[in-house]
C-alpha positions in Angstrom: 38.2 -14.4 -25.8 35.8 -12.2 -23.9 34.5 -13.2 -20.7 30.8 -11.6 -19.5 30.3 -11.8 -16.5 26.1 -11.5 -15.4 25.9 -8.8 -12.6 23.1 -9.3 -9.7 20.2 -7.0 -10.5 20.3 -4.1 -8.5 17.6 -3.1 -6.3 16.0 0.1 -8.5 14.4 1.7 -5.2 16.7 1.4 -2.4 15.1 4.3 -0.4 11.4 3.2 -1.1 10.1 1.2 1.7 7.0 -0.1 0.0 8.8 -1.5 -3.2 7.6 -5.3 -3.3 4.1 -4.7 -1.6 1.4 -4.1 -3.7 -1.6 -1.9 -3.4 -3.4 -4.9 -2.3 -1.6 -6.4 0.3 -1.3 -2.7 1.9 -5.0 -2.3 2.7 -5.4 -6.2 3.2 -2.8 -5.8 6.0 -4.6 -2.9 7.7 -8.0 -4.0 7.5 -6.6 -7.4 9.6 -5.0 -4.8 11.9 -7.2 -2.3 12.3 -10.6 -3.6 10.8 -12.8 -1.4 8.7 -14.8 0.7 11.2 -10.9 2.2 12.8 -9.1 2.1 9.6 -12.4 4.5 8.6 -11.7 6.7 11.5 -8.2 7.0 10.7 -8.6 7.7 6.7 -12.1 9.8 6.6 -12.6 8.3 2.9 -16.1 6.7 2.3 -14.8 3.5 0.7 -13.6 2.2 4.1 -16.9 4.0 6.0 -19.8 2.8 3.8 -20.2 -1.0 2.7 -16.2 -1.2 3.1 -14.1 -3.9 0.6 -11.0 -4.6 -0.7 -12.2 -4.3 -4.2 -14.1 -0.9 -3.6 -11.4 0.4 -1.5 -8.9 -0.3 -4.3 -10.3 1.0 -7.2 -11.0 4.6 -4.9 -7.4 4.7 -3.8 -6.3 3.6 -7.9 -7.6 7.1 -9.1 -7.3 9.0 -5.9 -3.6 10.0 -5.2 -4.2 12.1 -2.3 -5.8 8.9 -0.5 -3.4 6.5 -1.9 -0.7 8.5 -0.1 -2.8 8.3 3.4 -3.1 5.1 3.5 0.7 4.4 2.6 1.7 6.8 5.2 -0.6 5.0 7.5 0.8 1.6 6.7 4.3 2.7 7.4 3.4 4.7 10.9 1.8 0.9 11.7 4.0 -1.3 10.6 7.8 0.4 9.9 
């Protein structure tokens, strides 16, 4: 008789502090924080200058890596 015994699922990105947030709830939480007009002078990208949303602002950062990656870096100097 075999015995299997189900292992706990191991976390797949131990050194990646943003695992579990989303995209989303990144800029959501620094809009609250900083509101648009700062958050625009922080990140010079027009989608948080120029009629500023969540929806815009995700869809720019989706296909832009370069500002993806500012705005994670500025979520973890804020907030880590």
């Amino acid at each position: 008789m075999h015995i299997f015994v189900k292992k706990a699922p191991m976390n797949t990105q131990p050194n990646n502090p943003l695992h579990g947030l989303t995209l989303q709830m990144i800029v959501e939480r620094l809009q609250e924080h900083y509101g648009w007009e700062a958050l625009g002078h922080r990140i010079n990208i027009r989608c948080f200058q120029y009629d500023p949303s969540v929806k815009s602002s995700l869809a720019f950062l989706r296909k832009t890596p370069w500002a993806r990656k500012a705005v994670e870096d500025l979520y973890l100097q804020t907030f880590k």
